[in-house]
Structures are given as C-alpha cells and as structure tokens.
NUVEXKOL-369505 format. One record per residue (C-alpha): x, y, z; residue number from 1; residue in three letters. Coordinates in nm, 4 decimals, always signed. Example, Ala and Ser with C-alpha at 12.3 -4.5 7.8 and 13.67 -1.06 7.14 Angstrom:
2
+----------+----------+----------+-----+------+
|       c1 |       c2 |       c3 |  nr | rest |
+----------+----------+----------+-----+------+
|  +1.2300 |  -0.4500 |  +0.7800 |   1 |  ala |
|  +1.3670 |  -0.1060 |  +0.7140 |   2 |  ser |
+----------+----------+----------+-----+------+
//
This chain:
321
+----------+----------+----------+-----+------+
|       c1 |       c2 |       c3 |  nr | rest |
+----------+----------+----------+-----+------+
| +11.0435 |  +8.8987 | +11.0443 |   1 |  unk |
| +10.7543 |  +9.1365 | +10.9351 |   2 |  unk |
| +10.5619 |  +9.3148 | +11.2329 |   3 |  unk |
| +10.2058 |  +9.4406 | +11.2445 |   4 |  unk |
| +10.1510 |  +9.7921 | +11.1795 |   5 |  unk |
|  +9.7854 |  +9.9237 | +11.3418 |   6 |  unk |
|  +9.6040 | +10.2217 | +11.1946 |   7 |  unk |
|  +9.3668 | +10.4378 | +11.3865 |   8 |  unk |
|  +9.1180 | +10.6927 | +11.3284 |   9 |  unk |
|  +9.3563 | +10.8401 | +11.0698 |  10 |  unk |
|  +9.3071 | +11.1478 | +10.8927 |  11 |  unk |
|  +9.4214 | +11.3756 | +10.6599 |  12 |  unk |
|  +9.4097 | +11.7011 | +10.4549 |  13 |  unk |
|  +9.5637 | +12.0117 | +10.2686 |  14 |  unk |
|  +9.3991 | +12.3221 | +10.3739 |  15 |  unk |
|  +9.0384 | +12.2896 | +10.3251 |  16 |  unk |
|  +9.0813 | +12.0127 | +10.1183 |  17 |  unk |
|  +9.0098 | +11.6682 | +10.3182 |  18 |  unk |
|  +9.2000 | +11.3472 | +10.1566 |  19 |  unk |
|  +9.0883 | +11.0755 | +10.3813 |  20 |  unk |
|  +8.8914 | +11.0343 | +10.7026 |  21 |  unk |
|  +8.8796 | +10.7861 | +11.0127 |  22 |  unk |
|  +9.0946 | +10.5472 | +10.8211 |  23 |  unk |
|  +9.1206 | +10.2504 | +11.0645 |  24 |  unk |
|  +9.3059 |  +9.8642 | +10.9408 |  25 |  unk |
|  +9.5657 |  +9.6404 | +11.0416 |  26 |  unk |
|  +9.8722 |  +9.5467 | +10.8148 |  27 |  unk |
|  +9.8865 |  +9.1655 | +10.9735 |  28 |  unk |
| +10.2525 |  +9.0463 | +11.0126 |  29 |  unk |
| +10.4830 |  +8.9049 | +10.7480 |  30 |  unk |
| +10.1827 |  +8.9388 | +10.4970 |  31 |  unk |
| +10.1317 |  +9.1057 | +10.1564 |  32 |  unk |
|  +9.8534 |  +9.3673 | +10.1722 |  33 |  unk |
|  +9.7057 |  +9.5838 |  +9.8508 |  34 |  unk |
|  +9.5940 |  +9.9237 |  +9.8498 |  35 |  unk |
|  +9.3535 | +10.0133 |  +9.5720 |  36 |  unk |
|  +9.1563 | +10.3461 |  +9.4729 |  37 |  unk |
|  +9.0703 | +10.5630 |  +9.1799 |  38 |  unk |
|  +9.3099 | +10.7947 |  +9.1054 |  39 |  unk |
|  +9.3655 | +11.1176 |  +9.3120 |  40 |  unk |
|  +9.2082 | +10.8924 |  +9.6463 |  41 |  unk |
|  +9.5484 | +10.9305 |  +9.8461 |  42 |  unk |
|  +9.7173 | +10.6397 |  +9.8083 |  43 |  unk |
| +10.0113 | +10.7484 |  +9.7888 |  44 |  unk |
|  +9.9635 | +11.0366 | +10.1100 |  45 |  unk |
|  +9.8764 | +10.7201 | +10.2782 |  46 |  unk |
| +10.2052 | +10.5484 | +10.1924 |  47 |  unk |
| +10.3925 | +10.9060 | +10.2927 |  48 |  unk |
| +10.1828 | +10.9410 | +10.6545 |  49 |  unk |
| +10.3073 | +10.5633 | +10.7491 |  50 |  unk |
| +10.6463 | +10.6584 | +10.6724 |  51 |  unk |
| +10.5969 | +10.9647 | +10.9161 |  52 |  unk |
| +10.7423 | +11.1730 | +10.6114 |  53 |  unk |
| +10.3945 | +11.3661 | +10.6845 |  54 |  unk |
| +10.1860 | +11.4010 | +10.9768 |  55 |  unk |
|  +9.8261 | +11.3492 | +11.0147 |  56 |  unk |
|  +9.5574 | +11.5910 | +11.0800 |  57 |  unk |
|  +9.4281 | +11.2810 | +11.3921 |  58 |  unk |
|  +9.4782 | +10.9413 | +11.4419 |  59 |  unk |
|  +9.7727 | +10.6639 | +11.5432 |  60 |  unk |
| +10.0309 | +10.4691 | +11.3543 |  61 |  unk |
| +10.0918 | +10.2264 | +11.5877 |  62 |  unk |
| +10.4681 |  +9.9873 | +11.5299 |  63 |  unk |
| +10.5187 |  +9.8136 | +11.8341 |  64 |  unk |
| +10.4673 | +10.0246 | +12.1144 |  65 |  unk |
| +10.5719 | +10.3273 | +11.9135 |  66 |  unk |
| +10.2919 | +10.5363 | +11.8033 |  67 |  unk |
| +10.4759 | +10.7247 | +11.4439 |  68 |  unk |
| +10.3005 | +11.0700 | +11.4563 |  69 |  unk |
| +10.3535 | +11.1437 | +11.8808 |  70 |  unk |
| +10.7639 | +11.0739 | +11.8147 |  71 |  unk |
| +11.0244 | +11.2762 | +11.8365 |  72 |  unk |
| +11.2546 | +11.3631 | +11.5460 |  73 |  unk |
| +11.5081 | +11.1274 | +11.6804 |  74 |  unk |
| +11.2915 | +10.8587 | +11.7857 |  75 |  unk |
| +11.1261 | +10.8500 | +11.4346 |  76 |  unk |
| +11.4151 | +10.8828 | +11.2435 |  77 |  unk |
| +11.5248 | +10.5486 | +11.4288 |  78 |  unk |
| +11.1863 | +10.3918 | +11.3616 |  79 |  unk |
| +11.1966 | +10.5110 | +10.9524 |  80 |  unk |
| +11.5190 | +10.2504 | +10.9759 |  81 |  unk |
| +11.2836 |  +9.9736 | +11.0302 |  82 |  unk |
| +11.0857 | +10.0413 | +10.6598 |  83 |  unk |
| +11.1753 |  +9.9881 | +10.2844 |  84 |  unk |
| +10.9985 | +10.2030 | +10.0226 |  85 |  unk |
| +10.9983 | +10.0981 |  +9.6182 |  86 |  unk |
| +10.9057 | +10.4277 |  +9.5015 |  87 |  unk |
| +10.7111 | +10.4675 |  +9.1525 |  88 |  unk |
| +10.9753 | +10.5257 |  +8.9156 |  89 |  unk |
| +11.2471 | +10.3459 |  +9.1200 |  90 |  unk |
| +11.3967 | +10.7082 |  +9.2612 |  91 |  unk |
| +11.7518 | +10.5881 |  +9.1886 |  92 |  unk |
| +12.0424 | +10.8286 |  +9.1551 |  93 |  unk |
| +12.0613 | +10.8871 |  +8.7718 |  94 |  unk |
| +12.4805 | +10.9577 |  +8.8453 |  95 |  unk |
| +12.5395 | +10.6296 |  +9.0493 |  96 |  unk |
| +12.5634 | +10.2948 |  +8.9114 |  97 |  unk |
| +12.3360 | +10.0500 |  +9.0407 |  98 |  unk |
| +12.5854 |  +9.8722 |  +9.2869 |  99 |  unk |
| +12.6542 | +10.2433 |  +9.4823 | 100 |  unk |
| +12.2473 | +10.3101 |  +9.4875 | 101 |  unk |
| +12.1681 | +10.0271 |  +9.6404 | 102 |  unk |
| +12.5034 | +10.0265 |  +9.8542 | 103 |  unk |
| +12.3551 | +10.3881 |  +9.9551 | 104 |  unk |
| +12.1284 | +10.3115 | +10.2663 | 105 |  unk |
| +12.4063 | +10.0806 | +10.4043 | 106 |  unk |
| +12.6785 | +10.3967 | +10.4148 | 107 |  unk |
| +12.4220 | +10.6718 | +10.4887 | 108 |  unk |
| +12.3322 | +10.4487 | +10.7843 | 109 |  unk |
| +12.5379 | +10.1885 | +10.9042 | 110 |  unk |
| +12.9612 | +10.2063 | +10.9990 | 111 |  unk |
| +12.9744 |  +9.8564 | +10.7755 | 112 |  unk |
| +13.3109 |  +9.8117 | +10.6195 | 113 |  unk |
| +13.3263 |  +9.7906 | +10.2320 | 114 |  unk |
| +13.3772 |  +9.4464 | +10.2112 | 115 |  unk |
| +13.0666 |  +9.3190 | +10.4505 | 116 |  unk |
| +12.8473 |  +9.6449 | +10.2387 | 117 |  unk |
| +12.9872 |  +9.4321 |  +9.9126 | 118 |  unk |
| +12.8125 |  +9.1112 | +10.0354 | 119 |  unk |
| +12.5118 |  +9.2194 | +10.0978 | 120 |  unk |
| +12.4730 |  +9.4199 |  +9.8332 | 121 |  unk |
| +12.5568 |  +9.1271 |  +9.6174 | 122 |  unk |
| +12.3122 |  +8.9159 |  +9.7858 | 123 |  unk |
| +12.0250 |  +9.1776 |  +9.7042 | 124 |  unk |
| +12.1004 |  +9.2039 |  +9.3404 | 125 |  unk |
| +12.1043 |  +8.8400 |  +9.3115 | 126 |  unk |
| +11.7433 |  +8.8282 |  +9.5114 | 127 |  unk |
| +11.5917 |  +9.0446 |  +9.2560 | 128 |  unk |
| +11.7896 |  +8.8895 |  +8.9340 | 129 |  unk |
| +12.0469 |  +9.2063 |  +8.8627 | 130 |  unk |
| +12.3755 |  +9.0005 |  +8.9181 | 131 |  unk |
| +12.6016 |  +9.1280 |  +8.6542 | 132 |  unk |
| +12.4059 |  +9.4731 |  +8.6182 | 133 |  unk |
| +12.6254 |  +9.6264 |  +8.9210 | 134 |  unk |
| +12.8345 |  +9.8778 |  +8.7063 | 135 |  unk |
| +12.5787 |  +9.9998 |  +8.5077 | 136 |  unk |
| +12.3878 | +10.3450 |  +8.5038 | 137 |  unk |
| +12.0426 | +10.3996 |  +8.5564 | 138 |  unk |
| +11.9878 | +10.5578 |  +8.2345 | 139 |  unk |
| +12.1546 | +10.1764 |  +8.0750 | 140 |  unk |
| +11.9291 |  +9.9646 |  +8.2419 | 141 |  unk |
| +11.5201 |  +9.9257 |  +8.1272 | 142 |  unk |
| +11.2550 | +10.0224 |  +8.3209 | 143 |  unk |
| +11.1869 |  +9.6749 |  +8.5022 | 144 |  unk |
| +11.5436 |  +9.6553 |  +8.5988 | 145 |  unk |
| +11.5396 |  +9.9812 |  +8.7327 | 146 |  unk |
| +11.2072 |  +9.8912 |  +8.9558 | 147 |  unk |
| +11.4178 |  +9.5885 |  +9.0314 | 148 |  unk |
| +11.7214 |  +9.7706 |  +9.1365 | 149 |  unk |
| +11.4956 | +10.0016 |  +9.3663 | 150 |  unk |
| +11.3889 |  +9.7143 |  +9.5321 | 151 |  unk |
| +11.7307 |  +9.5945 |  +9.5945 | 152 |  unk |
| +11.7278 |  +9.9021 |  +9.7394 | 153 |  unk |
| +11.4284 |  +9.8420 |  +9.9367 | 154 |  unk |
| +11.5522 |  +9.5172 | +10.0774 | 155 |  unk |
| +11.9491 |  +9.6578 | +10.2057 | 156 |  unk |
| +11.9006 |  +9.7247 | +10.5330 | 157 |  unk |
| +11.6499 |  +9.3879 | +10.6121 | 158 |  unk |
| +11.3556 |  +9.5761 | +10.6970 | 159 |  unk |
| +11.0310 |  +9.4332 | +10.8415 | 160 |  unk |
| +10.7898 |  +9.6318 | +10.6616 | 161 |  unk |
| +10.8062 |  +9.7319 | +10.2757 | 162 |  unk |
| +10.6033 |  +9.9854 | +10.1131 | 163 |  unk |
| +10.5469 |  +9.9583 |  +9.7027 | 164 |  unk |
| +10.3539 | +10.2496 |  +9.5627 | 165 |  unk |
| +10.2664 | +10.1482 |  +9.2428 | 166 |  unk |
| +10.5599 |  +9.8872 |  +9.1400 | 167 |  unk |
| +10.4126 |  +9.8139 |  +8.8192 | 168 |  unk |
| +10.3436 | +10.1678 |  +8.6838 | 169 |  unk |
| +10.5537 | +10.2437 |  +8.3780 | 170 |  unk |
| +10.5495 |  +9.8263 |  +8.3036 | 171 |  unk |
| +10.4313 |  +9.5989 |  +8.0052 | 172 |  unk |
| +10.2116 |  +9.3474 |  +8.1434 | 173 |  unk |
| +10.4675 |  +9.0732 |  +8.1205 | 174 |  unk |
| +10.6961 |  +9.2295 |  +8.3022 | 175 |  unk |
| +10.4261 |  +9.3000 |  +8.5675 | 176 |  unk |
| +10.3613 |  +8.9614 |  +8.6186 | 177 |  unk |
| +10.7513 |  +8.8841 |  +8.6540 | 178 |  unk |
| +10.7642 |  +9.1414 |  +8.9131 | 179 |  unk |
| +10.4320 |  +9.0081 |  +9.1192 | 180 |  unk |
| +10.6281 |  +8.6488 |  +9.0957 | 181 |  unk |
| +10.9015 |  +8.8221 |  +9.2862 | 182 |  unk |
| +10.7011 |  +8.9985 |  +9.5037 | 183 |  unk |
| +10.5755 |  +8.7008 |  +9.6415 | 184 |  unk |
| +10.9010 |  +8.5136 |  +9.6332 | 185 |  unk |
| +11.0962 |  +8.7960 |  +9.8363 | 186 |  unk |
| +10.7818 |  +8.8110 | +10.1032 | 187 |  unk |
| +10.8362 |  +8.4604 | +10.1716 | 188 |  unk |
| +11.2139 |  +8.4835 | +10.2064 | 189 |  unk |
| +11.2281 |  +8.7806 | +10.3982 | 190 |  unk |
| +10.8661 |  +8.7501 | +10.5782 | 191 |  unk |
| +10.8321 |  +9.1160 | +10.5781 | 192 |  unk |
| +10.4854 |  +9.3000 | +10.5906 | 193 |  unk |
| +10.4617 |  +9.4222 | +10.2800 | 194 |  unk |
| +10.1998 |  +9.7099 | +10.1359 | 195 |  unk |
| +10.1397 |  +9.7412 |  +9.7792 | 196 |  unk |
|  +9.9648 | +10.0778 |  +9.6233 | 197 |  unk |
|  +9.8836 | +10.0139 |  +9.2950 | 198 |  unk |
|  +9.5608 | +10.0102 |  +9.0314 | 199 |  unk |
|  +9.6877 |  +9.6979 |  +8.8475 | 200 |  unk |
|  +9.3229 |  +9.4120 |  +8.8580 | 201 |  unk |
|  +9.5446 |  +9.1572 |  +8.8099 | 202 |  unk |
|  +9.8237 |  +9.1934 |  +9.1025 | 203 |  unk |
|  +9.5225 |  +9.2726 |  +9.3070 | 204 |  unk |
|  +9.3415 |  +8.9784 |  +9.1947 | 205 |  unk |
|  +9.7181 |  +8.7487 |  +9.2528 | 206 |  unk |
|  +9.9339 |  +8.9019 |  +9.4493 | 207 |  unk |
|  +9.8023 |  +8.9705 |  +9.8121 | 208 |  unk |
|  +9.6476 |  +8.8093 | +10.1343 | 209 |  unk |
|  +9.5015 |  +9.1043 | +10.2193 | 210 |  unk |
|  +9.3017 |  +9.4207 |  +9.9768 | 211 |  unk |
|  +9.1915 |  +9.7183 | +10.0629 | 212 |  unk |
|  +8.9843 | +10.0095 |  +9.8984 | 213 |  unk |
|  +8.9963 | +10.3490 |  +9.9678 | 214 |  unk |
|  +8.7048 | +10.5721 |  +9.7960 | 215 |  unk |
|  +8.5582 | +10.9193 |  +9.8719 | 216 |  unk |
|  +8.7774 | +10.9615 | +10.1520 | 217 |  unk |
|  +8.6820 | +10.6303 | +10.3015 | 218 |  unk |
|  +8.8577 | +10.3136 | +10.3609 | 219 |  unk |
|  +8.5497 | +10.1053 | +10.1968 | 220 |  unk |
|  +8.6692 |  +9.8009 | +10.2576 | 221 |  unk |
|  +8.9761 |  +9.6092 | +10.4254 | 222 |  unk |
|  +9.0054 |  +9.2418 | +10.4734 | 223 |  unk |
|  +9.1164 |  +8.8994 | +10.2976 | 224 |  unk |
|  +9.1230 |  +8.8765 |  +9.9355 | 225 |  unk |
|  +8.9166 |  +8.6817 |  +9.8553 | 226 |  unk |
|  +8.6145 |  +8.9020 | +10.0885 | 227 |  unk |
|  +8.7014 |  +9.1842 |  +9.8652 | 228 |  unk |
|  +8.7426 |  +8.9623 |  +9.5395 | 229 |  unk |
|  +8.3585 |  +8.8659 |  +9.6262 | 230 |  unk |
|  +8.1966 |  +9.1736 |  +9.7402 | 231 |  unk |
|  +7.8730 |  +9.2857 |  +9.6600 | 232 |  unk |
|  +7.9432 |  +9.6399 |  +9.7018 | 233 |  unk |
|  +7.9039 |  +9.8565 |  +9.3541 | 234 |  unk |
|  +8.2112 | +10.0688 |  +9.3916 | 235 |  unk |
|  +8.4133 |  +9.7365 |  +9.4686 | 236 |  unk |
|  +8.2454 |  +9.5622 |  +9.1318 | 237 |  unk |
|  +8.2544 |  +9.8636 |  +8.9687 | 238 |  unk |
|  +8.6716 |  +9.9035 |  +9.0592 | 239 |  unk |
|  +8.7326 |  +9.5127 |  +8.9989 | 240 |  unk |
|  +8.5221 |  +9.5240 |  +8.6553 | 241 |  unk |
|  +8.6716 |  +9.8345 |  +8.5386 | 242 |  unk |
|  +8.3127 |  +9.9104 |  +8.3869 | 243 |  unk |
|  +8.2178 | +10.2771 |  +8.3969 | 244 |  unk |
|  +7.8621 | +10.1902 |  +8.5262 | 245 |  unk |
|  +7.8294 | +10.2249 |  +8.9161 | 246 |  unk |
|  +7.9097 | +10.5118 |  +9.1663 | 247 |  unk |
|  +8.2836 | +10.6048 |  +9.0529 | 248 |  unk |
|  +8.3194 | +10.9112 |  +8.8124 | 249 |  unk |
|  +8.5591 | +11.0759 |  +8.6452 | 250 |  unk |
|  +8.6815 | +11.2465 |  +8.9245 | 251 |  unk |
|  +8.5493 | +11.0623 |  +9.1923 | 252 |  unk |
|  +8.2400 | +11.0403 |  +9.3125 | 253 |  unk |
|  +7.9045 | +11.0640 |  +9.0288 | 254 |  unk |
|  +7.6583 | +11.2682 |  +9.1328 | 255 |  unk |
|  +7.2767 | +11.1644 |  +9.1897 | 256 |  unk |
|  +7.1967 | +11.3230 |  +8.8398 | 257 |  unk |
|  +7.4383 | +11.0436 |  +8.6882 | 258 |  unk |
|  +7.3479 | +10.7573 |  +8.9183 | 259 |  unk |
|  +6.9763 | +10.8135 |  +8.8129 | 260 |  unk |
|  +6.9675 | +10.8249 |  +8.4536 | 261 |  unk |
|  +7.2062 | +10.5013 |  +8.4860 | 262 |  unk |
|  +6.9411 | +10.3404 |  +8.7005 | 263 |  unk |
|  +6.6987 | +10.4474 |  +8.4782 | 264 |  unk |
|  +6.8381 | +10.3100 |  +8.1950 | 265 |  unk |
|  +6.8615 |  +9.9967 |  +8.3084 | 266 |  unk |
|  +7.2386 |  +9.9734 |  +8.3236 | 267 |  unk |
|  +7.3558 |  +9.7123 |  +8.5821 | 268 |  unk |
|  +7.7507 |  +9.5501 |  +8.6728 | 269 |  unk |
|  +7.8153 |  +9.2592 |  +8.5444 | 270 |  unk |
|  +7.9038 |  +8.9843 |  +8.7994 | 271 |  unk |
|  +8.2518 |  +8.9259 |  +8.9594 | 272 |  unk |
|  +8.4765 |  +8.7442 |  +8.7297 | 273 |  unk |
|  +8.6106 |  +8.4400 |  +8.8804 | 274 |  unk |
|  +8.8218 |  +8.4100 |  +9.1452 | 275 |  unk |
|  +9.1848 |  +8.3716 |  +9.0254 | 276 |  unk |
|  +9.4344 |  +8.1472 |  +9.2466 | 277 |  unk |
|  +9.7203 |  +8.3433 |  +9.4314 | 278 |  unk |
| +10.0641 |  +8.3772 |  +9.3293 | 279 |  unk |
| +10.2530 |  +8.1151 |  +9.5146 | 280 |  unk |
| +10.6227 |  +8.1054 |  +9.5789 | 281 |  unk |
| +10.8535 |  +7.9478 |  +9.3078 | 282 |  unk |
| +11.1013 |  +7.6683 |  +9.3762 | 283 |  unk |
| +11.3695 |  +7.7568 |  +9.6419 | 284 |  unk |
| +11.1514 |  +7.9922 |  +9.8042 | 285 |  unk |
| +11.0975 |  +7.9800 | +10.1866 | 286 |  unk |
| +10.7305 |  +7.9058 | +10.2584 | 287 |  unk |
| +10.5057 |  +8.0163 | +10.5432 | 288 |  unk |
| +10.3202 |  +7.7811 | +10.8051 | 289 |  unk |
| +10.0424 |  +7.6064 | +10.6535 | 290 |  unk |
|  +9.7199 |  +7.8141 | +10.8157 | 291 |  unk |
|  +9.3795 |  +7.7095 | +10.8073 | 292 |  unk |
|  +9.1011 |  +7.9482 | +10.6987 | 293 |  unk |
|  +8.9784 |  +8.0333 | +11.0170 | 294 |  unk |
|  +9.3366 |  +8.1029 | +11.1301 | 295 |  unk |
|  +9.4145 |  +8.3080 | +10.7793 | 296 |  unk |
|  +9.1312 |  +8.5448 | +10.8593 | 297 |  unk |
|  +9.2160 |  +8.5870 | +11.2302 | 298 |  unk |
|  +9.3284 |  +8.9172 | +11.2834 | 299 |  unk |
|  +9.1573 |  +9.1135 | +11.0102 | 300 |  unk |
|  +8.8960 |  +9.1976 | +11.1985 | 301 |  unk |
|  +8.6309 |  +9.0560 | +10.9277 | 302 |  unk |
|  +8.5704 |  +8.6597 | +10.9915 | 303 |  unk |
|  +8.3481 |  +8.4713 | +10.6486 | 304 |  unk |
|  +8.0809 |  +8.2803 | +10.7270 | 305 |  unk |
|  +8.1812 |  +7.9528 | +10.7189 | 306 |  unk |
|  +8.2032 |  +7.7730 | +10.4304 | 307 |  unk |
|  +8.1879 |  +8.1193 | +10.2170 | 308 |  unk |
|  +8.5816 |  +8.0647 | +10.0791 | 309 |  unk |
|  +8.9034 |  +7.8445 | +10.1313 | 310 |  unk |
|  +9.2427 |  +7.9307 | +10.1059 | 311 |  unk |
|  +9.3298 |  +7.8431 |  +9.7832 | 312 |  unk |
|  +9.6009 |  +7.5341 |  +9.7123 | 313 |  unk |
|  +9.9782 |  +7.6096 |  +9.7844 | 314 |  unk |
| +10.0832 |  +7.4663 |  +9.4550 | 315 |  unk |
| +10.4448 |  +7.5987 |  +9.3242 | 316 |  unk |
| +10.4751 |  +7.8098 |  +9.0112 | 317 |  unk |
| +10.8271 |  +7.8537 |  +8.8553 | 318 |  unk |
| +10.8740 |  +8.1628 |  +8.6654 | 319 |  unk |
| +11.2163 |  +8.2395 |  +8.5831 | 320 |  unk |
| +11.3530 |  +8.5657 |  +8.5825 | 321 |  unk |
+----------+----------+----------+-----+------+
//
C-alpha cells in the first residue's frame, strides 16, 4: 500500500543561487501524481530532496511520523528502503545482465536466499513484460526495455512510494504511451504513491490523478488533473499549449520588455485543448475503490465548485505489451 508523503515550506538552493521556495503539497496515498516545469525548474532536485539524497535549505518531508531532513543517517537510510526511483536513463549496471540488476537491491539489502531472490525477481520482469530478457546485457536490450528493466528495479523491494524522473525521456512516442499503460497498470497492482517528473503533454494530460507545476521557483499550481488541465493561468496554458506566447522564456521567466510588445501585438493563447480521458487499467489489473468526485478531490487541499468536472468513466483499455 502507497502512503502519503506531506511537503512543507520546502526550500532549496546552491550558493546564491535559489532553485525553489516555500514549496508546500501533498502526494495523496496509492495515487499517481505529475510533476511538470520548464527545463532547469528543479524537478529533478525535487525528486533528489524527497529521497533525502540532499537536504533542504528549510522545510519538512513528512512519511509517517518521520520528518526525512531532521533523521539520522541510520534512521534515513531505513526510511530510503521504503522508496523506488526509475532514474532517466534507467541507471542499470552496463556489466550485469538484467536478472543480477534488478536482483541487486534484494542482495545489497535483504539476507533472502537465491531461490526466494529468483522468484521475485521473476515476478518483476514478468510485471513489466521482460520475461525471457533475464540474461541479457544492458547494452543488448533497447532503450524501452532498459526503462522497463529499471523499473523492475524500482518495484524489487515492494515499495510504497515510486519516484519516475522523466520515464519517457530518450522514447518514441509509441513506446511512451506503452510505458504510461504500464504505469497505470503497476499503480493499481501495487497501489503505491507514485511521482512522475517529466515534460511529456500527453502523460500529463493521461497518466495522473494529480499535476503539479513548478515555475520561477514556485510551486504554481498542485491539485487534480483535471483543475490543472482547465486552468486559466497563462504559464499553465502557455506549458499545456506548448505555444511560445505567455510568461515562459527561454530560460525562464520573460521579462516585462517581452511581455509588452506581446501584449501589444495582440498575441493571445489559444484555449485549452480538450480534456483527454485518463489512462485506465487494462484487463487483469487490480482496480481501486470506486470514489466519487467530492471524495477524489478530498485531500488535495483544492475542492471544484460543484459541478465544474467529473471523474471521468473507468472504462478498460487493453494495450498489450
């Protein structure tokens, strides 16, 4: 089962150089959540401060009753057991097949015997389709199988919360859609919390229940996706259009020279596109408690106004992998 993880008045920086400020959300439990952001926002710092690999400037990761930055070595090195990380390029071990990378986290951290560490590392290839693909290098495999066999990875010791940062860089957009499929298959079987970095519209758009939007060293926005999907705010439209009209620049924020002479011009963001429906599990996979949309939202923080969205229909979609 996933658990919550609470973020408070979190901040960060290198030196003079500030990343993020007073970054405050809730990962809700056994949910998929999206991070988005222009490049060079922290994203991935973000990922790195949950893990407690660094420590913040302020603020509280709260797990439980265990606040990550305030532990001990020992303490937090216990409390890293309860996370899974898919890392970019997959991070595998280029002179390990892939049954001894993901078989890796099980010896480095668990007295298992061979033959129980051979079952379940079985049972995560065949969760993520590799079945077959055990004796093979990294350097053999493509590029989605390796993401694949990172997750596998990911998924060995059963944690409760899984962090992606960007699982679909490096990836054709077919394969990206297989992958979001399996994302939300494997959050369904393993009911993890789950946090996805990535700058992908479309798994942003599918994938989630929850999206979030860090820009200018701000946490814009955080709450169900469809609130973000519908915003009104220009750098949201701006981000979701991928239109170089609106507040973003080229390296992060325009100045008012820009904004102006856009304003003057009459340039303007084009609505919102539509809406899309989110992923839902394929056939075999477990499925979550119904919920209605007033008990969806609960616990985000940010309640619609009624009648402003519904939870779209939990129709199956089999993709095969």
């Amino acid at each position: 089962m996933g658990v919550a993880v609470r973020v408070e008045g979190l901040t960060k920086s290198f030196g003079r150089s500030p990343v993020w400020d007073d970054v405050t959300l809730t990962l809700p439990a056994g949910e998929i959540s999206v991070l988005l952001g222009p490049s060079g926002t922290g994203k991935s710092v973000f990922l790195k401060v949950l893990v407690g690999l660094l420590k913040p400037d302020r603020g509280s990761v709260w797990i439980d009753g265990d606040d990550l930055p305030r532990l001990s070595e020992r303490r937090l090195y216990e409390v890293r057991r309860r996370f899974g990380v898919l890392f970019q390029d997959g991070a595998l071990f280029g002179s390990m097949n892939i049954y001894d990378n993901v078989a890796f986290p099980l010896r480095e951290h668990t007295r298992l015997s061979e033959a129980t560490i051979r079952e379940a590392v079985g049972q995560k290839l065949e969760m993520v389709g590799l079945t077959g693909s055990e004796r093979k290098l990294p350097g053999e495999i493509s590029g989605g199988m390796r993401k694949r066999a990172g997750l596998a990875r990911a998924l060995v010791l059963d944690p409760e919360i899984i962090l992606f940062d960007e699982p679909d860089s490096g990836l054709d957009p077919v394969r990206t859609a297989y992958l979001n499929q399996l994302i939300i298959d494997l959050n369904q079987q393993t009911d993890a919390t789950f946090l996805i970095v990535t700058h992908d519209i479309n798994t942003a758009r599918t994938v989630p229940d929850n999206i979030g939007l860090i820009y200018h060293g701000k946490l814009a926005m955080f709450g169900p996706r469809e609130m973000l999907l519908s915003s009104t705010e220009p750098v949201v439209r701006q981000f979701l259009n991928a239109q170089r009209i609106g507040p973003i620049g080229m390296a992060e924020e325009k100045d008012a020279t820009d904004l102006a002479a856009e304003a003057a011009s009459g340039a303007q963001l084009p609505p919102l596109p539509p809406i899309q429906r989110q992923l839902q599990p394929s056939d075999g996979g477990t499925r979550r408690a119904e919920r209605t949309p007033g008990e969806w939202c609960r616990g985000h923080g940010v309640i619609p106004p009624a009648g402003s969205f519904t939870e779209p229909p939990r129709t199956l979609v089999q993709v095969t992998l």
